[in-house]
Biopython code that builds the backbone (N, CA, C, O; Angstrom):
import numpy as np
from Bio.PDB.StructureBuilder import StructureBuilder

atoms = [
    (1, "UNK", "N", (60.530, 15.941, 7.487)),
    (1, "UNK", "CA", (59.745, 15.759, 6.299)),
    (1, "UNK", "C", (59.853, 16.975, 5.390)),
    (1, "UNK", "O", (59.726, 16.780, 4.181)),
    (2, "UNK", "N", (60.139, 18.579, 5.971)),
    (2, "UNK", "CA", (60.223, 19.320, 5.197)),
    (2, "UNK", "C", (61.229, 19.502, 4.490)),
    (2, "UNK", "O", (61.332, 19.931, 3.341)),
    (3, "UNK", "N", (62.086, 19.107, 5.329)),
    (3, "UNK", "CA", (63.884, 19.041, 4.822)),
    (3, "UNK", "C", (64.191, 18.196, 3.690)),
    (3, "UNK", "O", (65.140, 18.382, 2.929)),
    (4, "UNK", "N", (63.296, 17.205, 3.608)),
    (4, "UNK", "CA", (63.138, 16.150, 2.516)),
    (4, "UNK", "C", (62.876, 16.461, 0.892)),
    (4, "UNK", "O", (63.574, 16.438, -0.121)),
    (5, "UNK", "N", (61.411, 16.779, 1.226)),
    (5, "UNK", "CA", (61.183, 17.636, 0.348)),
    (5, "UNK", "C", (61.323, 18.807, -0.930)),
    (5, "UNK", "O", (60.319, 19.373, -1.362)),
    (6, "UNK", "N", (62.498, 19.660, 1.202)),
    (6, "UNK", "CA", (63.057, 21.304, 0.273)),
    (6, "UNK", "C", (64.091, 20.575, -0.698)),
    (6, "UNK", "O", (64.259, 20.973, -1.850)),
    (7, "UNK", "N", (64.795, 19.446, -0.144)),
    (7, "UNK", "CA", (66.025, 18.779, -0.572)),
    (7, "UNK", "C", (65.388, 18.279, -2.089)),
    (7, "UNK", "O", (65.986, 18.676, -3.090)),
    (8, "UNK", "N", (64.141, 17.383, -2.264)),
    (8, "UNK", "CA", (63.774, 16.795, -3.448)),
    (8, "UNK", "C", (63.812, 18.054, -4.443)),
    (8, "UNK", "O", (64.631, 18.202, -5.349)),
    (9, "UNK", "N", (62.634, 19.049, -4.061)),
    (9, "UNK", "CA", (62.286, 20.303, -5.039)),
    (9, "UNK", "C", (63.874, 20.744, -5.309)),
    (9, "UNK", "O", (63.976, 21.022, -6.504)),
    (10, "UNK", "N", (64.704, 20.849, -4.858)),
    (10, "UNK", "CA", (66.031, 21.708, -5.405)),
    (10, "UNK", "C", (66.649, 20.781, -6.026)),
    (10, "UNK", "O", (67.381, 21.208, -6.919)),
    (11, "UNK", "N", (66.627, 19.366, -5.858)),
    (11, "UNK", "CA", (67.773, 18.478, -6.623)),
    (11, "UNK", "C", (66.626, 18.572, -8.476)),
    (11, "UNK", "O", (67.126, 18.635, -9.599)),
    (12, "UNK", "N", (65.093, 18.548, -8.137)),
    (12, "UNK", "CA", (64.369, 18.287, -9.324)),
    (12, "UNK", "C", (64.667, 20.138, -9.794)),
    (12, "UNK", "O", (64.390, 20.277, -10.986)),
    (13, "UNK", "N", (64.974, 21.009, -9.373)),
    (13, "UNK", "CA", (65.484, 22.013, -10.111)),
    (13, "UNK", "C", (66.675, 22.011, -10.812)),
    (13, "UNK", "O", (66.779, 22.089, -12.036)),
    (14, "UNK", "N", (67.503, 21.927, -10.066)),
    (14, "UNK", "CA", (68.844, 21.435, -10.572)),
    (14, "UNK", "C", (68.971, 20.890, -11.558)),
    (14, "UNK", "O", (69.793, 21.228, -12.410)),
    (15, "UNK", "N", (67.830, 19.487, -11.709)),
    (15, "UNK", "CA", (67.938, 18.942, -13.072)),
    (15, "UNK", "C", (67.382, 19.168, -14.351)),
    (15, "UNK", "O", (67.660, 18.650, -15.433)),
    (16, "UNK", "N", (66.531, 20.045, -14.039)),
    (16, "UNK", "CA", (65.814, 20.515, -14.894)),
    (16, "UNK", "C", (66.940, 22.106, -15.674)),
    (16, "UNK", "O", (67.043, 22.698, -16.749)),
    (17, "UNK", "N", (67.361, 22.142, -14.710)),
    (17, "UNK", "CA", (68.528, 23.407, -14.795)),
    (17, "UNK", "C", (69.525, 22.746, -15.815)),
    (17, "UNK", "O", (69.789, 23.188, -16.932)),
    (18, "UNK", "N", (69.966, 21.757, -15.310)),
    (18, "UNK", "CA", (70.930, 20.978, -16.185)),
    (18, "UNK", "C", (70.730, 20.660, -17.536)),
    (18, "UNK", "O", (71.499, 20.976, -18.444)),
    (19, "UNK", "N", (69.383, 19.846, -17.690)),
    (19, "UNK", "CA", (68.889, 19.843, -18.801)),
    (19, "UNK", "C", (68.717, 20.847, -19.652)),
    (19, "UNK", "O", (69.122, 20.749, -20.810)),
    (20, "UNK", "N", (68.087, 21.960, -19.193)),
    (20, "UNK", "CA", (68.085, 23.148, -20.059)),
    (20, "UNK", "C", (69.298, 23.764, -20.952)),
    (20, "UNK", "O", (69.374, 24.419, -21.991)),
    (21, "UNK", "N", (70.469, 23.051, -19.730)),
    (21, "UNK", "CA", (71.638, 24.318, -20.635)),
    (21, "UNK", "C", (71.783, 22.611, -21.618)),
    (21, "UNK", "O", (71.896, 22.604, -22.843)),
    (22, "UNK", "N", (71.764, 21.934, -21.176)),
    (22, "UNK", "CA", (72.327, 20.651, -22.413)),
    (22, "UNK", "C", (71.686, 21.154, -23.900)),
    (22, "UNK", "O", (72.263, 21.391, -24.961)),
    (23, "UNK", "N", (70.357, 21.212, -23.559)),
    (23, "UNK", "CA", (69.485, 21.328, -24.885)),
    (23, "UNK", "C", (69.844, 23.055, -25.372)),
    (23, "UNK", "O", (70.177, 23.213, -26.546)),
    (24, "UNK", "N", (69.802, 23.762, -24.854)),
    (24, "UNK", "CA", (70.651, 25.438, -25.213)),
    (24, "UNK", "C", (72.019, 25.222, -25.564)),
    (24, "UNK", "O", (72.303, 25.749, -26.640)),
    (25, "UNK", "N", (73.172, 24.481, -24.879)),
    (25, "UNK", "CA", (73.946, 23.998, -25.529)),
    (25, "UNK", "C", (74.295, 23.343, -26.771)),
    (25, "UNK", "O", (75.182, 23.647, -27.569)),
    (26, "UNK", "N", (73.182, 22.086, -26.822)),
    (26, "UNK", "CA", (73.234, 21.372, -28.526)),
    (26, "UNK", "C", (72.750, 22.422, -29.615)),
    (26, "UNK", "O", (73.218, 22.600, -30.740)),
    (27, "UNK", "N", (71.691, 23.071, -28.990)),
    (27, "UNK", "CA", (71.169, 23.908, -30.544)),
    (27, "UNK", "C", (72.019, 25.255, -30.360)),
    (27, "UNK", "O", (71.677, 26.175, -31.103)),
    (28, "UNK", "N", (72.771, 25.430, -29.732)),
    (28, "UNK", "CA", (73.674, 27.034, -29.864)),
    (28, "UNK", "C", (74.861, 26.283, -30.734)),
    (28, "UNK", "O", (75.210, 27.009, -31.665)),
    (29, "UNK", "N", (75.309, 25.500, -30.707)),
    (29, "UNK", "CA", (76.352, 25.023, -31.650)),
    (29, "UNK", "C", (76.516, 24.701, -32.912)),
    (29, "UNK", "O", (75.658, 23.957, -33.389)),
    (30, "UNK", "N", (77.590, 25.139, -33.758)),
    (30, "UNK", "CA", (77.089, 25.562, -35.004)),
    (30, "UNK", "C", (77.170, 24.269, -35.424)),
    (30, "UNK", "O", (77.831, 23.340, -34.960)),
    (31, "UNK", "N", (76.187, 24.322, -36.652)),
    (31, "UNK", "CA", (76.544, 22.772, -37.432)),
    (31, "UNK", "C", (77.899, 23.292, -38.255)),
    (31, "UNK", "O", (78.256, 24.448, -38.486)),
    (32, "UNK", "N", (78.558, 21.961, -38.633)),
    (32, "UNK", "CA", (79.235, 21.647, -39.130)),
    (32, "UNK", "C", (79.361, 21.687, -40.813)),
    (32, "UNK", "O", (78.960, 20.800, -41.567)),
    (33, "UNK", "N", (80.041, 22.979, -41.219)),
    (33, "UNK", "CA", (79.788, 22.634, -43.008)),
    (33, "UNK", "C", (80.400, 21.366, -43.858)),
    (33, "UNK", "O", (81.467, 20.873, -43.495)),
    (34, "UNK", "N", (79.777, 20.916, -44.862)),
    (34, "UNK", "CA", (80.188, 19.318, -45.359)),
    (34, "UNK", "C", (81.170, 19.874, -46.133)),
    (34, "UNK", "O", (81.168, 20.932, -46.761)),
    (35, "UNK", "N", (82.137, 18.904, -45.993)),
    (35, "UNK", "CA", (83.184, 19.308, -46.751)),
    (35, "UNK", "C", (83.534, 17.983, -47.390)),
    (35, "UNK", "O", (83.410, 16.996, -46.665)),
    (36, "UNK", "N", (84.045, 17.764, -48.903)),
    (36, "UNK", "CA", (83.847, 16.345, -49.690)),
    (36, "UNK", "C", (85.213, 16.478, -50.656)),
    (36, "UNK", "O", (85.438, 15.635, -51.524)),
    (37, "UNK", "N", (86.244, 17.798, -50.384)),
    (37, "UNK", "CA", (87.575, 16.952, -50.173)),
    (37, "UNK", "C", (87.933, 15.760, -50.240)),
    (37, "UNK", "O", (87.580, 15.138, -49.238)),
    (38, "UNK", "N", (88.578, 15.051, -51.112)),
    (38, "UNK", "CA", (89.347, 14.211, -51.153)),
    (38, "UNK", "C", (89.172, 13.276, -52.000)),
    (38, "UNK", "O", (88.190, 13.467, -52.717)),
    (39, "UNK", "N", (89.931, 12.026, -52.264)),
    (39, "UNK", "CA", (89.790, 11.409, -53.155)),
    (39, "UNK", "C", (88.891, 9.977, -53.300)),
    (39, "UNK", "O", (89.169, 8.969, -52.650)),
    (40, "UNK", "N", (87.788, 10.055, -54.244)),
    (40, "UNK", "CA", (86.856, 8.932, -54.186)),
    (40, "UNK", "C", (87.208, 7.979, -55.163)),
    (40, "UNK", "O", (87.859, 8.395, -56.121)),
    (41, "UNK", "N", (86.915, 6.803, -55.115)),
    (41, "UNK", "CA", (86.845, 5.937, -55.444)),
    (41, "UNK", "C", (85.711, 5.330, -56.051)),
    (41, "UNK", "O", (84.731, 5.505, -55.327)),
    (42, "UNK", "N", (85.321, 4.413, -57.523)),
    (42, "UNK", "CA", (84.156, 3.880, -58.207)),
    (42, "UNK", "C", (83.979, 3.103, -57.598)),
    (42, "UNK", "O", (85.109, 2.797, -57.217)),
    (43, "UNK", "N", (82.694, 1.865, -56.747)),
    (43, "UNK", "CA", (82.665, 0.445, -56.711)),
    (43, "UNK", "C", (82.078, 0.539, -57.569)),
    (43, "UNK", "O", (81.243, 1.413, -57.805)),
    (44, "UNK", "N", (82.652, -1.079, -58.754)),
    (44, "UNK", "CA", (82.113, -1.171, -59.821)),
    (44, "UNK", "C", (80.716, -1.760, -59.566)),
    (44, "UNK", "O", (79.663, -1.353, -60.059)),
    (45, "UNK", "N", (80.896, -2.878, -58.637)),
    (45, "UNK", "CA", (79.989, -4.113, -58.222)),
    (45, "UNK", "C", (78.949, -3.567, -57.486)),
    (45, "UNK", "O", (77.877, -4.135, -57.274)),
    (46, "UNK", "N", (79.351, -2.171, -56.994)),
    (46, "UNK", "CA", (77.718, -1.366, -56.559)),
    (46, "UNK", "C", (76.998, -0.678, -57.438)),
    (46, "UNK", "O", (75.829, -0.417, -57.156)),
    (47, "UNK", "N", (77.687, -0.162, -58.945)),
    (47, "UNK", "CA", (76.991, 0.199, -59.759)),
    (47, "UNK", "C", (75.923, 0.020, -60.412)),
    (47, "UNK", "O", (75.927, -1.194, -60.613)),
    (48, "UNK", "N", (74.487, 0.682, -61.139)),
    (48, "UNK", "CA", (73.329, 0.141, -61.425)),
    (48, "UNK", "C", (73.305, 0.798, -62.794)),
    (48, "UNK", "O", (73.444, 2.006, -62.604)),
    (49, "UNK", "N", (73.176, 0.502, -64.245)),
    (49, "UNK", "CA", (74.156, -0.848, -64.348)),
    (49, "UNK", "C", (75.659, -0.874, -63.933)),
    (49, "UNK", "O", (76.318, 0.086, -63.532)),
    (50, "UNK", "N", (76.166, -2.461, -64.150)),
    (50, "UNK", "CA", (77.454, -2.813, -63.679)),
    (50, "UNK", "C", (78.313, -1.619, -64.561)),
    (50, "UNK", "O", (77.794, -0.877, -65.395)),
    (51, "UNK", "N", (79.935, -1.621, -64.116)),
    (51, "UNK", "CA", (80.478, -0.634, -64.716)),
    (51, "UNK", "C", (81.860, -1.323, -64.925)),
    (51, "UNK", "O", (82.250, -2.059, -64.017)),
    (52, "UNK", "N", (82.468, -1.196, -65.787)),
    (52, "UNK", "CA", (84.115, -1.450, -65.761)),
    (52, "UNK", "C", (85.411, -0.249, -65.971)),
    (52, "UNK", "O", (85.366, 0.755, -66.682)),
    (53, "UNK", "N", (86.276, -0.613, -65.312)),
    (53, "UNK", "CA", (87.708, 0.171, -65.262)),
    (53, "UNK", "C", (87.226, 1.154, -63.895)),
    (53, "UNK", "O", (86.250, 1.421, -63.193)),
    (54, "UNK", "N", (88.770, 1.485, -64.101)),
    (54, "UNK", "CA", (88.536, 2.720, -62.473)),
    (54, "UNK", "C", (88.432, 4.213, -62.948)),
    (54, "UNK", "O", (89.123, 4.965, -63.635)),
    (55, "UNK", "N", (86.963, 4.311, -62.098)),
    (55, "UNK", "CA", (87.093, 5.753, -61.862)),
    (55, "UNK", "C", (87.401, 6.266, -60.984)),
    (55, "UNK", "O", (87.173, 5.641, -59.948)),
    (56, "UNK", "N", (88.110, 7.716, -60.812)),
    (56, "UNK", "CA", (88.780, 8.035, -59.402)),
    (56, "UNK", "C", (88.455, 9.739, -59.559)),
    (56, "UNK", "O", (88.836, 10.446, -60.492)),
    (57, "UNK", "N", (87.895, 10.037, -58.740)),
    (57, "UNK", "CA", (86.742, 11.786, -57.992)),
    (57, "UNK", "C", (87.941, 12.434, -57.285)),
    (57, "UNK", "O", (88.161, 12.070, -56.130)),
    (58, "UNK", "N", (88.714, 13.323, -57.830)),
    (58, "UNK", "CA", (89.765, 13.943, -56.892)),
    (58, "UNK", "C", (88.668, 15.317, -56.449)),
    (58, "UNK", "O", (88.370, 16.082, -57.366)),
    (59, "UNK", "N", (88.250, 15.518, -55.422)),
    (59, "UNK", "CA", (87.359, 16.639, -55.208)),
    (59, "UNK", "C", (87.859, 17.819, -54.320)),
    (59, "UNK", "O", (88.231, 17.473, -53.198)),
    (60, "UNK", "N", (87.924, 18.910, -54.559)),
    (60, "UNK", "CA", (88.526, 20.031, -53.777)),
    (60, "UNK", "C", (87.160, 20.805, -53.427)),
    (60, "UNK", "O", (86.285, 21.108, -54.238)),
    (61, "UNK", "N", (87.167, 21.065, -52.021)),
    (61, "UNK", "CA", (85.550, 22.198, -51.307)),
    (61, "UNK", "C", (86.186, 22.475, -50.684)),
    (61, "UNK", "O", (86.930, 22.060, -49.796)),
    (62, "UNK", "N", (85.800, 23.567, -51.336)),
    (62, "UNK", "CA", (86.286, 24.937, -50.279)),
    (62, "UNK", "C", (85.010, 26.249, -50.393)),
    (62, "UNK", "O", (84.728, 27.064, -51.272)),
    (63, "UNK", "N", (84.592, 26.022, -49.358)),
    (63, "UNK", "CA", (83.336, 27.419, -49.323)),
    (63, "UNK", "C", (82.237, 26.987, -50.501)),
    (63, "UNK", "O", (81.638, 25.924, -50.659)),
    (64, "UNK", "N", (82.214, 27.946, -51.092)),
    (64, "UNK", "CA", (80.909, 28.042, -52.289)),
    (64, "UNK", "C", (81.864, 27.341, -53.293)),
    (64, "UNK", "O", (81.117, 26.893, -54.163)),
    (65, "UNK", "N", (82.947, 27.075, -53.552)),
    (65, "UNK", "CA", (83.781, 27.090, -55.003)),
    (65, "UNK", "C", (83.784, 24.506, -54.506)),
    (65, "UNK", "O", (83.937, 23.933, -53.428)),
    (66, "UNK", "N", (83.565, 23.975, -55.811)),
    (66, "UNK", "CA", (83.262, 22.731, -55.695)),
    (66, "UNK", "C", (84.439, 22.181, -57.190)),
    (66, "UNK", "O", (84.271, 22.340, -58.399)),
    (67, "UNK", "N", (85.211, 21.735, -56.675)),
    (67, "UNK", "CA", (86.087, 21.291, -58.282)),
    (67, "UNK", "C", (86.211, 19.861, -57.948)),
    (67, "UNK", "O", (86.597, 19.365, -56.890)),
    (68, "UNK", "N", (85.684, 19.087, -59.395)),
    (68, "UNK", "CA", (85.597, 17.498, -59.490)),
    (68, "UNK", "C", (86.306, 16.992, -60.469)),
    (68, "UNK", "O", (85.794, 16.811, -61.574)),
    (69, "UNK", "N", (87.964, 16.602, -60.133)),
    (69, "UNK", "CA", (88.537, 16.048, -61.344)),
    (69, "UNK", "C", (88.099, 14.642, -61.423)),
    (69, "UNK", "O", (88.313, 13.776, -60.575)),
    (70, "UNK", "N", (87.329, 14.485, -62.765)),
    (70, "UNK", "CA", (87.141, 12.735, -62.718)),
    (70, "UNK", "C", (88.350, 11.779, -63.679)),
    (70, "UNK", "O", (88.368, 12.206, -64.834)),
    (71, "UNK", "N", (89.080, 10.914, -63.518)),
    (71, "UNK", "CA", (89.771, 10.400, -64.044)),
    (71, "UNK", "C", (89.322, 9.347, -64.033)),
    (71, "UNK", "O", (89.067, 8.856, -62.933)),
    (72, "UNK", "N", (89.015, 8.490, -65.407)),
    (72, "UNK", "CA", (88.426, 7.346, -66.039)),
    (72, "UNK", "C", (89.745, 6.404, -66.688)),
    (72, "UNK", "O", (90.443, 6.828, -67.609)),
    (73, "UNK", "N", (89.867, 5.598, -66.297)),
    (73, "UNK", "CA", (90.890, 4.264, -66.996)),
    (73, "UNK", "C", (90.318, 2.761, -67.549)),
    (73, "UNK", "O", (90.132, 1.890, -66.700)),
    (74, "UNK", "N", (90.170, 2.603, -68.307)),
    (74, "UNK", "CA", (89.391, 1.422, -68.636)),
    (74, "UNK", "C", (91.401, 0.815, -69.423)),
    (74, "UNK", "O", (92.600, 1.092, -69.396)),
    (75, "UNK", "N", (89.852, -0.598, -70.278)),
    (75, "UNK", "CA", (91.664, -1.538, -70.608)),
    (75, "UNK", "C", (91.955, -1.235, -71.700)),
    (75, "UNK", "O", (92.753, -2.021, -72.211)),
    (76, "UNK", "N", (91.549, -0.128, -72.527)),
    (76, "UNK", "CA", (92.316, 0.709, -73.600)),
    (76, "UNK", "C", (93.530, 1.510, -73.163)),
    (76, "UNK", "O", (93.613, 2.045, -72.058)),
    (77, "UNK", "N", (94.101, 1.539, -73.737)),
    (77, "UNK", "CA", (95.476, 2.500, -73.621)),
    (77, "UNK", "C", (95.047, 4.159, -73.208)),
    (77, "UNK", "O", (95.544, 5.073, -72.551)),
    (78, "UNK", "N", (93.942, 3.946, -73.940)),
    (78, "UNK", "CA", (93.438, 5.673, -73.772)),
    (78, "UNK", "C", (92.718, 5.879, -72.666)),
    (78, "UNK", "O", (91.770, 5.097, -72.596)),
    (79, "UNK", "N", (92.811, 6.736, -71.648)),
    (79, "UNK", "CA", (92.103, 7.097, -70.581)),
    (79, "UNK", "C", (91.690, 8.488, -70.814)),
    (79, "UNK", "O", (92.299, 9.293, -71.519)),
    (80, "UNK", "N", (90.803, 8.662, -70.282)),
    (80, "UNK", "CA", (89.926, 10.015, -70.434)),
    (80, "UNK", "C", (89.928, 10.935, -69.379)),
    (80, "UNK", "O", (89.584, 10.263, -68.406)),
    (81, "UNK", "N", (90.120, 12.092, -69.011)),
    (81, "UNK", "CA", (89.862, 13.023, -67.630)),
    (81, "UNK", "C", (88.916, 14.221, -68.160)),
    (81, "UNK", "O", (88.825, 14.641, -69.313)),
    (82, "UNK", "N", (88.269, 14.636, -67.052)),
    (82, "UNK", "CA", (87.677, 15.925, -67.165)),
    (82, "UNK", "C", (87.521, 16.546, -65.386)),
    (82, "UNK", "O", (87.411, 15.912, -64.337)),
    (83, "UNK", "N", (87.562, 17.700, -65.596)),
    (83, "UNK", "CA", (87.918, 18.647, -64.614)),
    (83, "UNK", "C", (86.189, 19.439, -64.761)),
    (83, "UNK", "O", (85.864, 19.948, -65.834)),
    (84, "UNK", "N", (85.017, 19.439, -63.298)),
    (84, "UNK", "CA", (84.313, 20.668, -63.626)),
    (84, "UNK", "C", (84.406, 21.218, -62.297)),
    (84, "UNK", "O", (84.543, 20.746, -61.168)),
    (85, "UNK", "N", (84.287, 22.376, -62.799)),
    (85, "UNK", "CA", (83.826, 23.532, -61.772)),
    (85, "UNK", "C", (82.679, 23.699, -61.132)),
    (85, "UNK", "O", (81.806, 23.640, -61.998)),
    (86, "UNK", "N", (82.178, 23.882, -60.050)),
    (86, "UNK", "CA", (80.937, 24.456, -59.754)),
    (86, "UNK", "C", (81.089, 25.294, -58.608)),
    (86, "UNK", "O", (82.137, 25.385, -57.969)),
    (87, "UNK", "N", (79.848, 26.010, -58.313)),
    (87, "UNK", "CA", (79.484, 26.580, -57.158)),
    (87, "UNK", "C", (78.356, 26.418, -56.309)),
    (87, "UNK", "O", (77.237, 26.398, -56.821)),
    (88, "UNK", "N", (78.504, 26.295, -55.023)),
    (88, "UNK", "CA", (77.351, 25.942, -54.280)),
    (88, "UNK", "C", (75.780, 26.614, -53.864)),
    (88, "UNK", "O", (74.740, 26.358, -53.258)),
    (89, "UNK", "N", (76.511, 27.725, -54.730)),
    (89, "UNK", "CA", (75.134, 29.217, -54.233)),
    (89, "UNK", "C", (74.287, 29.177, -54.955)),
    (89, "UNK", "O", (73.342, 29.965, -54.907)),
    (90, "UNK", "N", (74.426, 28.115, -55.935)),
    (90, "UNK", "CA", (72.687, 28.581, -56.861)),
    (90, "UNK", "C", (73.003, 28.988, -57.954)),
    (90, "UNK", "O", (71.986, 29.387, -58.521)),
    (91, "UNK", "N", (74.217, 29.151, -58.804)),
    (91, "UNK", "CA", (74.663, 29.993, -60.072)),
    (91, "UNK", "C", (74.856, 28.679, -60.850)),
    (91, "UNK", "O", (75.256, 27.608, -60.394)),
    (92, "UNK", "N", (74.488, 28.971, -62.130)),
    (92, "UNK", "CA", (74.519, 27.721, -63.041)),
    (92, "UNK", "C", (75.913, 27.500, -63.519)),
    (92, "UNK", "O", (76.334, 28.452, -64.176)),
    (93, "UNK", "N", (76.811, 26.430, -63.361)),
    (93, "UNK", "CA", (77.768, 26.597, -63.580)),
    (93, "UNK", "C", (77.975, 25.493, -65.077)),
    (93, "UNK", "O", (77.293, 24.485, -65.259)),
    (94, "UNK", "N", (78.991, 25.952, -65.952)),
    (94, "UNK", "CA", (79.327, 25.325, -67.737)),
    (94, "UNK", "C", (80.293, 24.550, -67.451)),
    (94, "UNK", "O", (81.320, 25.076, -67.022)),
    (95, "UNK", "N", (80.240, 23.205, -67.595)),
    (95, "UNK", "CA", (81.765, 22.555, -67.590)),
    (95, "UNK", "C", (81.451, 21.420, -69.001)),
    (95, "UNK", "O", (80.455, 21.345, -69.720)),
    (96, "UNK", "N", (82.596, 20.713, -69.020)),
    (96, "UNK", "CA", (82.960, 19.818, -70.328)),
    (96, "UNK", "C", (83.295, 18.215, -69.577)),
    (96, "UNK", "O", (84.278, 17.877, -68.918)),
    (97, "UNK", "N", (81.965, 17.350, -70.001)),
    (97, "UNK", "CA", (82.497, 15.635, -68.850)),
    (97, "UNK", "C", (83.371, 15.104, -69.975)),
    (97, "UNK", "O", (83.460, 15.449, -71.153)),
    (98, "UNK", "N", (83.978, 14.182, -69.282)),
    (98, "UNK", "CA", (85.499, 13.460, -70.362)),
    (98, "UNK", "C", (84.600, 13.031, -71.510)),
    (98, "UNK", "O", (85.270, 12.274, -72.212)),
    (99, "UNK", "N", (83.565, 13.157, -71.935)),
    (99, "UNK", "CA", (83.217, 12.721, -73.318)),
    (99, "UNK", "C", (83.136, 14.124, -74.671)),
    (99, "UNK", "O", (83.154, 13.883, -75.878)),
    (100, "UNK", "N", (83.063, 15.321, -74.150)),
    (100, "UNK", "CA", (83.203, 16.449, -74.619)),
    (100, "UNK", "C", (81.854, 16.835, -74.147)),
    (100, "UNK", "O", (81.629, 17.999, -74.480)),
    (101, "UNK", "N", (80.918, 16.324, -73.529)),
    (101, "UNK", "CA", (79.613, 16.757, -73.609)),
    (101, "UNK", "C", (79.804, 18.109, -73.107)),
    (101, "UNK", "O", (80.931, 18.597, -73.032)),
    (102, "UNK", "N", (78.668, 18.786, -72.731)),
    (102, "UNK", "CA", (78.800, 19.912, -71.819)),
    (102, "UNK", "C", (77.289, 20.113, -71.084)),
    (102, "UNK", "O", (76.114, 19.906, -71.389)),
    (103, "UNK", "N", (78.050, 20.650, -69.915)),
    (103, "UNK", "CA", (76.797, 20.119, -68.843)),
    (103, "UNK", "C", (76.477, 21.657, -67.991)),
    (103, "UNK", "O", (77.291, 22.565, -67.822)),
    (104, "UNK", "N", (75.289, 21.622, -67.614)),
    (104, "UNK", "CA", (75.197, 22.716, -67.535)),
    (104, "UNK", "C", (74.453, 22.806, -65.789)),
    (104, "UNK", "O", (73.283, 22.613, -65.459)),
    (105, "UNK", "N", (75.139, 23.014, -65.298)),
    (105, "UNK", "CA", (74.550, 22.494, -63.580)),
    (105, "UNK", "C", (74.006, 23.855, -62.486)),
    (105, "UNK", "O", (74.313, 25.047, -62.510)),
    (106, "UNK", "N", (73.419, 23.362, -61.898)),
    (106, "UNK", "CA", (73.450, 24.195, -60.768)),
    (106, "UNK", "C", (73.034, 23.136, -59.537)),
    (106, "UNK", "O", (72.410, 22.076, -59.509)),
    (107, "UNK", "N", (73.757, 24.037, -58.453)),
    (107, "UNK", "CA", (74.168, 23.283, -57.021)),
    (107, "UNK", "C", (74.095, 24.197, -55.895)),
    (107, "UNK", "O", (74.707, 25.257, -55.762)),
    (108, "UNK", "N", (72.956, 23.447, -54.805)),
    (108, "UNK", "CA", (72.723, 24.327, -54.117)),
    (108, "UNK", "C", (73.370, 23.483, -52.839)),
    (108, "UNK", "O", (73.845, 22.381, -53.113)),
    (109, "UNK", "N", (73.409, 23.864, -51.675)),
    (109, "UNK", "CA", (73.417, 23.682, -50.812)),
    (109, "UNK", "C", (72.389, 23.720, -50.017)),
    (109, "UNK", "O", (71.722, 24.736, -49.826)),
    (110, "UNK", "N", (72.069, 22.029, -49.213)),
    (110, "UNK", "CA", (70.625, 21.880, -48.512)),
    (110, "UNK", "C", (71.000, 22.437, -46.969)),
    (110, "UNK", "O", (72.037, 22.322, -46.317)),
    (111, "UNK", "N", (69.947, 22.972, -46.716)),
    (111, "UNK", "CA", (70.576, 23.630, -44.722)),
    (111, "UNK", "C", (70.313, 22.211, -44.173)),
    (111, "UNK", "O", (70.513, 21.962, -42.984)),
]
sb = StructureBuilder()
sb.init_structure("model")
sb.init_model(0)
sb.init_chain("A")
sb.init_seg("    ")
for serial, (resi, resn, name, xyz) in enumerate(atoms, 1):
    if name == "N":
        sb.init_residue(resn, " ", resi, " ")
    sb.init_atom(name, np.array(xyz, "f"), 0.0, 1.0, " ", f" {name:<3s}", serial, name[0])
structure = sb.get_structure()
């Protein structure tokens, strides 16, 4: 009966041992920074309001530095692009959207 016992108490250590490093394990590991690279795509038919022609998000992240070429094609001959810059640290960054506007942003990064 004692042998039973010593045997239960060490296997319920063990697991409790185990568990511990799992959960010290998940939170010692770093998260993962978002990275949004690459090329997006408009759905028109998810848009609110509806939208026509393609838009296409060529996006480069890298660190703090965020560049969004948007290229707009509708069924005019003329298509429109604009290129902005930003940064992720909190600095207000000046860019120009394909209409000439100018926009004046800041972008933080949520932890």
């Amino acid at each position: 009966m004692k042998s039973r016992r010593k045997w239960m108490h060490r296997s319920l250590r063990i697991c409790f041992i185990l568990f511990l490093l799992t959960v010290v394990t998940a939170v010692a590991r770093p998260q993962a920074t978002p990275d949004f690279s690459g090329l997006w795509e408009q759905d028109n038919d998810r848009c609110q309001p509806k939208r026509t022609g393609d838009v296409t998000l060529h996006i480069e992240h890298h660190g703090a530095e965020l560049v969004v070429e948007t290229s707009i094609v509708h069924a005019s001959p003329r298509s429109r692009r604009a290129v902005q810059k930003y940064t992720i640290d909190g600095e207000v960054s000046v860019s120009t959207g394909a209409d000439g506007d100018e926009f004046h942003t800041r972008v933080i990064r949520y932890p």
